[in-house]
C-alpha positions as CSV (number, residue, x, y, z in Angstrom):
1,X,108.6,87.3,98.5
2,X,110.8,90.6,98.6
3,X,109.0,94.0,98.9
4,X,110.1,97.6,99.0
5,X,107.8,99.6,101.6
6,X,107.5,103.1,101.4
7,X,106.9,105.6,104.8
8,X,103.2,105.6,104.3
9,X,102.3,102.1,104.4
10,X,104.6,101.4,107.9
11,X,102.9,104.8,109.6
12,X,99.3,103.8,108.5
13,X,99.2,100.2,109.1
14,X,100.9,100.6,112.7
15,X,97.7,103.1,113.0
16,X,95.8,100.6,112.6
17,X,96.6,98.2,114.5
18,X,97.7,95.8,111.5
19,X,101.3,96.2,111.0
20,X,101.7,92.4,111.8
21,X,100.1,91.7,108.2
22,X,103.5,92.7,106.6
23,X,105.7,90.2,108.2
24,X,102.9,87.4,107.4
25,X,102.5,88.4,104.0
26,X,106.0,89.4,102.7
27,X,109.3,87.0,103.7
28,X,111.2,90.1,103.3
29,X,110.6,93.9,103.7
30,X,113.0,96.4,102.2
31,X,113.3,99.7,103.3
32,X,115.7,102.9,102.3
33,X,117.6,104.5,105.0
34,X,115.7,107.7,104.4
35,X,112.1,105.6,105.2
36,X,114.1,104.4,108.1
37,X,115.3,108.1,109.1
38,X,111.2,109.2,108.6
39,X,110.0,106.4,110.8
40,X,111.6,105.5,113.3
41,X,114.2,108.5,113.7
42,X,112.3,111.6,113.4
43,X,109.2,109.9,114.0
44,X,110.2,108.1,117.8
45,X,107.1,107.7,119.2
46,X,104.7,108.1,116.6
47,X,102.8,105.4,114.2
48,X,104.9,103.0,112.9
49,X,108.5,104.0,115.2
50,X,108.5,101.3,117.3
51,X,107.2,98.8,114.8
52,X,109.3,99.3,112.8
53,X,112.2,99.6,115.2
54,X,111.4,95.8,115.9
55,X,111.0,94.4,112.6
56,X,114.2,95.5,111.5
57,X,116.2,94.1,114.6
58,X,114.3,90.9,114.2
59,X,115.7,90.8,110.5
60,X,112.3,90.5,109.0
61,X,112.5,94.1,107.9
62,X,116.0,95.3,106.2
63,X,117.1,98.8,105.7
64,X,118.8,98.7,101.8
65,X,120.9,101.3,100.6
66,X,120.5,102.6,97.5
67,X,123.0,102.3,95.3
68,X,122.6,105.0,92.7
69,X,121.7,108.2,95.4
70,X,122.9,110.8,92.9
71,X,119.5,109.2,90.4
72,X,117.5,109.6,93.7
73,X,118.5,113.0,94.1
74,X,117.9,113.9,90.8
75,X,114.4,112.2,91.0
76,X,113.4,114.5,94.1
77,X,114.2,117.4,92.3
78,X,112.7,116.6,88.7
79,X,109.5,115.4,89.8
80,X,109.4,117.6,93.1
81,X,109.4,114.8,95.7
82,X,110.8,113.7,99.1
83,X,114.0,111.8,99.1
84,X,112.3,109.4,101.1
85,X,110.3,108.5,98.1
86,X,112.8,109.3,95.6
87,X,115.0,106.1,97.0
88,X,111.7,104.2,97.6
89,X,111.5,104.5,94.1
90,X,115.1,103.6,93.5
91,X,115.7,100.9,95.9
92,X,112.9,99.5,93.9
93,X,114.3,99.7,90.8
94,X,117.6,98.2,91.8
95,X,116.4,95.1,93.7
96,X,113.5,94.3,91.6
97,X,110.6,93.5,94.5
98,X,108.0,91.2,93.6
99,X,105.5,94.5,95.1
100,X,106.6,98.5,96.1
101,X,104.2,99.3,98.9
102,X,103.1,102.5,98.6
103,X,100.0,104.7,99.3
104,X,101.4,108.1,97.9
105,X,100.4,108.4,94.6
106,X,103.6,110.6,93.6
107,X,105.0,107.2,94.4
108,X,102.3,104.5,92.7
109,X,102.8,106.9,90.0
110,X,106.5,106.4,89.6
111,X,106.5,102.6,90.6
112,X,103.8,102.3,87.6
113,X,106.1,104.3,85.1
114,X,109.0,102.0,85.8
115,X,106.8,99.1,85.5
116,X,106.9,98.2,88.7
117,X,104.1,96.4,90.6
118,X,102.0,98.3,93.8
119,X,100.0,97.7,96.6
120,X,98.9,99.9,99.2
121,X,97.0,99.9,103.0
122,X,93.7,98.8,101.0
123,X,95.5,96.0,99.1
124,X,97.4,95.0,102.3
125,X,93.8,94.4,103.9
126,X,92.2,92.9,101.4
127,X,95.0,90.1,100.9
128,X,95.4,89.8,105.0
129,X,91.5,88.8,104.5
130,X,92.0,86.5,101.4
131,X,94.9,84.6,103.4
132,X,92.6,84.6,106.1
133,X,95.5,86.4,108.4
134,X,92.6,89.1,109.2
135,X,88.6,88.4,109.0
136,X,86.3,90.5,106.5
137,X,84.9,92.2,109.1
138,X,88.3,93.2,110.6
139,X,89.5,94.2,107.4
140,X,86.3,96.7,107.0
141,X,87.3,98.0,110.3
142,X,90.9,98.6,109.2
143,X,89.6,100.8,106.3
144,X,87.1,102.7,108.8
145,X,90.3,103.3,111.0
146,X,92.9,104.4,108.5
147,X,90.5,106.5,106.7
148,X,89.2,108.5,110.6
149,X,93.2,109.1,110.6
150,X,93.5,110.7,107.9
151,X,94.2,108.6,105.0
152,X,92.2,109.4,101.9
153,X,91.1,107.3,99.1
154,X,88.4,108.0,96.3
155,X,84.9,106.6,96.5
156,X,86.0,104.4,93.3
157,X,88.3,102.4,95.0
158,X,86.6,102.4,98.2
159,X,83.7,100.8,96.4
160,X,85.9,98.6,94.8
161,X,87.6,97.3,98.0
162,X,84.2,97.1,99.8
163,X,83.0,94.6,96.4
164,X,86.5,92.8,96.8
165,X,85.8,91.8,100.3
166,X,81.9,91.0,99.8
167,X,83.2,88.1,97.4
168,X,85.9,87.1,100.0
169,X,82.8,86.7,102.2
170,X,80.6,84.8,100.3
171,X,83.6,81.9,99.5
């Protein structure tokens, strides 16, 4: 399965301790050279840097150019966004991923406009439990942990991600 990961999702699962989840759950992980810039350039050292780093020198991970830059550019401008997520958006819609994963809604909101299907840190937890890659319990952890760093995420879908993993349990 081919995915297009956005800044967010690399940073916050590396946070977390669960960064490993992507390379068991997606075959391949597609990245723009301006999430790579974010990461793992400006960002040395911090979440997600080193991870990153290594999942693209072990192949797992590719860094994609974007074909159409001057459509990103425009799409930063127009809607009042990084590049980073313009070409997330972009890369997306040129190599058609099975998933974008993305926790800024600016993105979701883009990725859902163009049709495009999503999946965030919560998402990423819930099917690393379902595959049994992560237990329930660890997965509630992971939510405790990304949210104390700083993530945010409404009481709605943290109810609903609490109610997906109670049935995950029960099975």
């Amino acid at each position: 399965m081919l995915v297009v990961a956005d800044a967010s999702v690399l940073i916050h699962l590396s946070r977390i301790r669960r960064f490993h989840l992507l390379e068991s759950l997606y075959e391949r992980v597609a990245i723009c050279p301006s999430v790579y810039a974010e990461v793992v350039e400006r960002g040395w050292r911090l979440p997600g840097s080193m991870e990153t780093e290594r999942a693209v020198n072990e192949g797992w991970m590719r860094v994609v150019d974007v074909m159409d830059k001057r459509k990103a550019r425009r799409t930063a401008k127009e809607q009042g966004i990084q590049m980073a997520n313009a070409e997330t958006i972009q890369l997306a819609l040129e190599i058609k991923p099975s998933l974008v994963l993305a926790n800024e809604e600016e993105v979701r909101s883009l990725a859902e406009e163009a049709g495009l299907k999503i999946r965030g840190c919560l998402g990423i937890l819930i099917e690393g439990a379902r595959k049994k890659l992560i237990s329930v319990p660890e997965a509630r952890r992971g939510v405790e942990e990304i949210r104390a760093s700083g993530y945010r995420v409404s009481d709605e879908i943290l109810k609903a991600f609490y109610s997906i993993l109670e049935g995950l349990e029960e099975r």
